[in-house]
Every structure is written in C-alpha cells, then in structure tokens.
C-alpha positions, -999 to +999 in steps of 0.1 A: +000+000+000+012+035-009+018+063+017-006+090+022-006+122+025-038+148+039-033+185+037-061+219+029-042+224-003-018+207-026+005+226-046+021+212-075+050+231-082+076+249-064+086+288-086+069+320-079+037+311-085+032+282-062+055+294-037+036+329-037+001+311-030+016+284-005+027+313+019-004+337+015-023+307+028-002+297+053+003+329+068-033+324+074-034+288+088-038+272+057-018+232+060-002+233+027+018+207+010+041+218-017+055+191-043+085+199-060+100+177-092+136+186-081+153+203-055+139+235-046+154+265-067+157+244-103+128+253-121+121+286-145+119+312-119+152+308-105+168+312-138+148+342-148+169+373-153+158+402-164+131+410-140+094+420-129+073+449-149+050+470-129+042+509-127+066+521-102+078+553-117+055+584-115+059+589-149+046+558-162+009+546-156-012+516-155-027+524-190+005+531-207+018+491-191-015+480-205-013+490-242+022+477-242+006+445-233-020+449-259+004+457-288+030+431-279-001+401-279-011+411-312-044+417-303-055+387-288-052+399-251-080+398-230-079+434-220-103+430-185-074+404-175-046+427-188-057+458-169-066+434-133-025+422-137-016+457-144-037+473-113-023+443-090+017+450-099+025+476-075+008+458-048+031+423-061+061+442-059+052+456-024+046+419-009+075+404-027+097+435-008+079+424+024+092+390+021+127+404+018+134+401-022+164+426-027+162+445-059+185+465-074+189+505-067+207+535-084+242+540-069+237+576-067+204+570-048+202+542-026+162+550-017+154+547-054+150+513-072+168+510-107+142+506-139+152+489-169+140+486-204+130+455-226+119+451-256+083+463-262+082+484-234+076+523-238+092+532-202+117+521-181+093+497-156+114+465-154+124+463-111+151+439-114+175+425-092+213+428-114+207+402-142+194+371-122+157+382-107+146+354-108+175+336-083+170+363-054+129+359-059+130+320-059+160+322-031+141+339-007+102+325-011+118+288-006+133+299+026+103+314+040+085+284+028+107+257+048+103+284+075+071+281+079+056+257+103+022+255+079+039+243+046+056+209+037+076+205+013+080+175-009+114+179-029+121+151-057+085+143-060+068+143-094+030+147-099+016+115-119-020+123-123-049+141-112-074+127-087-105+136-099-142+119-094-176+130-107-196+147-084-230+128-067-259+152-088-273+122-098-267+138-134-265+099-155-256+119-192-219+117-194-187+121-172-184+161-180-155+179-165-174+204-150-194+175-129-159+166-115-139+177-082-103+171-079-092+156-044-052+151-051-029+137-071-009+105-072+027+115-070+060+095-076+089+098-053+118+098-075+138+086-045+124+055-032+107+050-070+071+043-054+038+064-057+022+082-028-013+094-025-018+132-021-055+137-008-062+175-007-093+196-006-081+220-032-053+211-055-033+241-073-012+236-104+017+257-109+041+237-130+053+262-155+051+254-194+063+225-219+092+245-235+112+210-229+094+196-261+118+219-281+150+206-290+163+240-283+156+259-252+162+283-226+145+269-199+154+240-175+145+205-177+119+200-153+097+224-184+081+190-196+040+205-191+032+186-168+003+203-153-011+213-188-010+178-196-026+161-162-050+188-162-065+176-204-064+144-192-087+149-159-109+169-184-100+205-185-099+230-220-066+245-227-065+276-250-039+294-273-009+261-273-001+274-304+017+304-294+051+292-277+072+323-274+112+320-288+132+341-268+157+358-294+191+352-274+204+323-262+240+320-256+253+296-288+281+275-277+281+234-271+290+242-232+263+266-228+229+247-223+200+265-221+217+302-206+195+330-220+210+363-228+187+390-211+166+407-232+178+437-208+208+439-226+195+451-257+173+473-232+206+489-221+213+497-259+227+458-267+226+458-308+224+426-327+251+419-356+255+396-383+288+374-387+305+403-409+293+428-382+262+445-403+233+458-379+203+442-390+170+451-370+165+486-384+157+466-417+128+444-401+115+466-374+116+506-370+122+500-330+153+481-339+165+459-313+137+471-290+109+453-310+085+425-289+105+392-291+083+378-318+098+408-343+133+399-330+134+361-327+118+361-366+145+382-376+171+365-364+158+335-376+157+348-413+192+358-413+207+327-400+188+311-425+198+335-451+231+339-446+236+299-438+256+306-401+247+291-369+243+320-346+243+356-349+258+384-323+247+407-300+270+436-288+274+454-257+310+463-254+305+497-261+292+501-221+321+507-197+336+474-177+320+492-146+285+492-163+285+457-173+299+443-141+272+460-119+241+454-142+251+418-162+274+405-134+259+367-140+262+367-175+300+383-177+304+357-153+294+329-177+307+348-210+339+346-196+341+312-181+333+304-222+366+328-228+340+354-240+347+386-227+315+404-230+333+443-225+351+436-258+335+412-282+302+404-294+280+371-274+270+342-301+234+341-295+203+316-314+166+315-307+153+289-282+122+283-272+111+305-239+077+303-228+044+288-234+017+315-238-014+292-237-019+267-210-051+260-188-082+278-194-086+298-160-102+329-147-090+354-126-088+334-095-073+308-111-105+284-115-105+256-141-132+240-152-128+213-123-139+221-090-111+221-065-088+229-096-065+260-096-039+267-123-014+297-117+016+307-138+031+295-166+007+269-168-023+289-171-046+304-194-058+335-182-055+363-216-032+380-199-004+372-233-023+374-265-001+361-292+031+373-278+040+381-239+057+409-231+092+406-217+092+411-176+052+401-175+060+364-165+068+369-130+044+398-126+019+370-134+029+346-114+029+366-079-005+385-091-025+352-100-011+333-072-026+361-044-059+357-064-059+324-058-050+324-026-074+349-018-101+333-033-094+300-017-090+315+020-129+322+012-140+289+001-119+265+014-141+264+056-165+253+031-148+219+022-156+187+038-124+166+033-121+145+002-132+109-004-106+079-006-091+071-032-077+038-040-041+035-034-018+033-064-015-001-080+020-014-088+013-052-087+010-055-126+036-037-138+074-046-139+107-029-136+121-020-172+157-026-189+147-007-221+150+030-209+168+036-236+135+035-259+129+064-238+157+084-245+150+077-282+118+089-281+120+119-263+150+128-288+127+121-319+099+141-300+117+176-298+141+172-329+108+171-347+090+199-328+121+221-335+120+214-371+082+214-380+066+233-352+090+261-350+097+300-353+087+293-389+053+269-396+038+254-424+006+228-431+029+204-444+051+204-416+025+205-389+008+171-406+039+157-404+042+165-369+007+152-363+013+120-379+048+118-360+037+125-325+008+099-330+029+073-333+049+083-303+025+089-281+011+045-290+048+036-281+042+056-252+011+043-239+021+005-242+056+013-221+037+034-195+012+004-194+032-019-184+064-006-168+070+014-132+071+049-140+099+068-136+106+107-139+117+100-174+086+086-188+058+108-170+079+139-183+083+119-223+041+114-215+029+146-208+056+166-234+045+144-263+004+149-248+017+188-245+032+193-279+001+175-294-015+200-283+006+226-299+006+212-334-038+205-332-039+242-321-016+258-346-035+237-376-066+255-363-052+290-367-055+299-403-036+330-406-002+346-390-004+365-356+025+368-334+043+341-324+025+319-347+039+326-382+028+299-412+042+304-447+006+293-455-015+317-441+011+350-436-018+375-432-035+385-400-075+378-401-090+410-393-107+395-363-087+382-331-102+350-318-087+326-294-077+289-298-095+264-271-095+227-275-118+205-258-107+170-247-142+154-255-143+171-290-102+164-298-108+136-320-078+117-327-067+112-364 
C-alpha cells in the first residue's frame, strides 16, 4: 500500500507562482503541501533574469503598461485580464519587498529602485535585481516556505496524475468535467521509486510550461508540461498552445545549455550583428533591437537562414567594464568562463524556445473548469499574453494570479468537507524495465521534430507531419507506461509528447499569422482576433 498524505491544499509546483500562493495561505493557517519535481530553486523562476514589470515610476501609468501589453499580444489579449495584472503590480512588488526580495537601486540613490527597459516596453518599468531576478525571488520565497511551520515541502517528487471523481448530482448523461472535483494527485517519489497518494481539498497547479518539447531551449529540464497535460487528461480545456514564445538570445556555444542572454541587454542599448558585423534590426522593425521578441526572434531566424551561419551576435561592449559588471554581473560571469569577454567582443546568441503562452483555461482566481482545480503561472490560461507576452510580464503574473488564488481559496476553502478515498496506487501489474533507452530515443525524436516542423517558422505540411509523428509516439508511449514502473523520465516523455500535441492541433486550427504563430501558408492577420481552445471530448484523434 502507498503512503498517504492529507493537507487543505496541494501545490504542484515549487517557482513563484506556487510558492507565492503556499505562503499567502499559510500565513493564514492554511496546511499546505508543496511538491517539487527537483530540488527547490531548479525550475524557471530561478533562472529568470531580467526582471518583474509594474508601474513604479510616476511617470509611467497603468494604462500606458496596459497597451504595451496589448500591442506586444497582437491583439488577442484579453484586455479585462490585462488591466486586473496591471492594477495588481505595485501591490506584487510591495509583498515580494515584504518577504525580503532585494532589488537593485541606483548607486547615486540608494532610496530609489533602478528601472530597466525591454523590448516592447515604452518606459523604463522593469524592477530587477542585477541580471538574475529570478535567483533572489525563488531564493528567498523557498526559505520562507521551509520556515514556515504550515507548509511541507515535498522535494524530488513528481506529480503522476490528477485525482478527480464526478460529483453525486445524480446527473446519468456523461462524465463532463465540470461534474468533476479534484481531491489530489498521485505523486511518484523519484527517490524510493514508489507512488504516494496526495488527498487534498483543493489542488493548485503551478508547473510552469512545456518549453522542454523543443530541441532548443532556454528553460530547465523539469519544463516538460506537466500540469497542462494532467490537467486535459482529468478533463479540463486549454486555450492558445499554439503560441510558444522564442526568446531571441540564447548563448550559442556546445557548453552553454540553455543560458538565456537578457533581453535587458539590448534594453541597455545591446545591438544585434550579423557574422561580418552589419546591424540588421532597423531593416525588419523601426524600433530596432527594441521590438517585442516575436519581431526579433523572426529576424534572427531569417538571417541565420539567409546567410547559412549558426548563430548571430549581439554587442554590448561599447558600455564601460563598470556598467556591465554592476548590471550583467551573472552573464560576464558565464561569458567569460566560455573565454567570452562580453566588454570587448560580441555574445554568439540563437533563438530557443522560452515560454508557453497558452496553458489551462482559467479565470482570474485561477479556476478551471474542475472544482477544486486552480492553475497559476506559466501553466495557465488567463489572456493576460495574446499572441506574444511581453518581456518582464511572467513573474508579474505569477505573484499577481497566485494572491488571487490564494485569496479566493482562504474564502472557500471552511466550506470543504475533506475529500473521499481514493484507491491506493497499484504497482502489482507492472514490472521494472531494462529498455530506458526507448525512452531516451523517443524523447529525442519528439523535440528534434518539434524544432523542425513546429517552429519559429510553420507550415501545413510540416504541422501534418508533426501530427502523424507524434501519434505514433504517443502509441509507443502508452504501451511502455502500461506496463512498466514509472519513472521521472517517462511521465515527463508522456505529458511533453500529450503537450506538444497540443501545440501542433492548435496551430493547424489557426489559419492565418499573428504573433508568435507565423505559417508560410496563411502570412496574413485575419481582421478578427479570436482565441484557440480545445476541448478534450471534442479532440478527436486522427
């Protein structure tokens, strides 16, 4: 029999947007169990540099931070959702301070916090901490977290699936997901290689996104979708998969996985270079190197493809040693541990795929379409990104949406009788496997053809093919999970190749170019916006 496990509310996830939730609710009594795939401080938000946008400076305002929004999502923004993120920043960035998160401030003025500018941005409204926000956020939100006497945390543990039964309404036409109430999740400790059972009266997703189904990628490797996936499967829509945002600089070189280049650097007046040294963004976008990363990552894409090279450049050198050192201090760390010295020679940077812009359909508090469902962050749905997010809107999102929901459960959750049992998980049929290596195959195969047919660049050709290939993977899948222990490996190769289905059946639905989708097929924008949403009972296999 597994262990089990009883708690108010289960987290899945441990970056800003669970940890921000988990301590709202404990400060207020809340038992909350937190389940983290790796150690704490590995997942996106640690590695997060440039920073957090919110209206901070009296000469910017909430409706200017809102139409930059707008115009960077090509718009397909839901601008009620927009405007509700916007409203909430200042208030984020207040809480975060509370908790002790140490952002950066002028040298001349100590009082004052220093602003930066990125990429689709009309002020300078990025709070930042140096170049690596991200590390000082998730650094101090895990500490309060193991802290706190009302939060346990489960490191190494890996969410399998959803518990989820119908509700009694004595409603006999079909299992519908909105006639369901989640009560857990079945979880695999990667340690001692067995599944426990996580009951829980409210369950919260906060995984991130699926960026891992890319062959190249900025983000780390626990970015498999795992709560996008185990939320379709329990029954939930997900909305907008298509639009899978490729951040325009990663560091190129074979010892450099996944290290993004700040977009702040070209913020701080970074420009980008071909191989013979030619500026080349004034010829694709009037705002140069400051264009939404859409503009950019396209650009760059063209001109590797043009010109036949592998990378292109981007150049800062003509900032002072002093400059760089105080605002880039983690990247002309890493340049130079590469024997790139980022004060006098351009950085090799490619495209990788950044963030997932679609997700979980939600509202505002975070509400699926299961009861006793929340989905926060990066793995949510909430309109807030339109085709394209806006650089330094990630985090903002992801402290704003989890204090919604934290709000909104503190309301509910007296409410709540605790949840049925569930029957423990059931190893007895299944055997340990020797063939791991299919696995490895597989999940090769899966992002090598992602990268190459569901890319920067999209066709209908390319996308069938992709269809066709990630059918076939997904039957190979199924019989190994069927009849094999799981193991971290597999649930993350099951849930990236349910995820990047996902992708390809919602970027074959969107006839036209907008954003981060662009199709050689359909390069025109349809004069009216309209979001993607599939429907697990209506996603008809082919």
């Amino acid at each position: 029999m597994s262990e089990y496990f009883s708690h108010d509310v289960l987290v899945i996830g441990s970056g800003a947007a669970g940890l921000t939730l988990a301590l709202q609710l404990a400060e207020h009594g809340t038992r909350v169990a937190i389940v983290s795939k790796g150690q704490l401080n590995q997942g996106s938000t640690y590695w997060a540099q440039g920073g957090i946008a919110a209206v901070l400076d009296d000469k910017d305002s909430v409706d200017a931070h809102v139409q930059d929004t707008l115009d960077a999502g090509g718009q397909l923004c839901h601008e009620d959702t927009v405007r509700f993120t916007v409203e909430n920043s200042t208030a984020s960035i207040q809480w975060l301070l509370a908790q002790g998160v140490r952002f950066s401030r002028y040298e001349t003025d100590r009082a004052e916090f220093h602003l930066t500018r990125e990429g689709g941005h009309s002020h300078r409204r990025i709070i930042h901490a140096a170049d690596a926000t991200g590390r000082a956020l998730s650094e101090t939100l895990s500490l309060n977290a193991q802290q706190h006497p009302n939060i346990q945390l489960f490191t190494r543990h890996v969410a399998v699936d959803l518990i989820s039964k119908r509700k009694h309404t004595g409603d006999k036409s079909g299992d519908k997901s909105k006639d369901k109430r989640c009560h857990g999740a079945y979880v695999l400790d990667r340690d001692s290689g067995h599944v426990k059972l996580f009951h829980a009266k409210i369950t919260v997703l906060a995984t991130g996104g699926a960026n891992k189904a890319y062959l190249y990628t900025s983000n780390p490797d626990g970015a498999s979708g795992d709560g996008i996936a185990m939320a379709w499967r329990a029954g939930c829509r997900v909305a907008n998969m298509e639009f899978n945002q490729f951040h325009p600089t990663c560091l190129y070189h074979p010892k450099a996985k996944s290290f993004l280049i700040t977009e702040a650097i070209r913020g701080e007046g970074g420009i980008l270079l071909n191989p013979d040294g030619e500026r080349f963004m004034p010829r694709y976008d009037e705002r140069g190197e400051l264009a939404p990363r859409d503009v950019v990552a396209r650009a760059i894409d063209h001109e590797m493809k043009r010109l036949g090279v592998d990378c292109v450049y981007l150049d800062i050198s003509h900032k002072s040693p002093e400059f760089l050192l105080e605002h880039f201090p983690t990247i002309k760390a890493r340049c130079l541990e590469l024997s790139i010295d980022i004060s006098r020679e351009p950085i090799p940077v490619v495209p990788a795929a950044h963030y997932t812009c679609g997700g979980v359909m939600t509202d505002k508090h975070g509400h699926t379409d299961i009861q006793s469902l929340y989905a926060i962050g990066e793995t949510a749905f909430t309109g807030l990104h339109g085709a394209n997010r806006l650089a330094s809107n990630s985090l903002l999102e992801c402290v704003v949406y989890g204090s919604a929901a934290a709000a909104d459960i503190l309301q509910i959750l007296p409410n709540f009788n605790p949840p049925p049992q569930a029957p423990h998980w059931d190893e007895s049929q299944v055997t340990d496997s020797d063939e791991d290596v299919v696995i490895s195959h597989n999940w090769d195969e899966l992002r090598r053809f992602m990268w190459d047919y569901v890319g920067i660049v999209r066709t209908n050709k390319r996308l069938q093919r992709a269809l066709n290939r990630v059918g076939l993977l997904q039957q190979e899948i199924a019989e190994y999970y069927s009849n094999y222990k799981v193991s971290n490996d597999l649930l993350e190769l099951r849930n990236l190749a349910m995820v990047s289905e996902l992708i390809i059946r919602s970027a074959m639905d969107r006839k036209e170019s907008r954003g981060l989708h662009y199709t050689l097929d359909y390069p025109n924008q349809l004069p009216t916006a309209h979001d993607t949403i599939l429907t697990p009972e209506h996603t008809a296999k082919t």
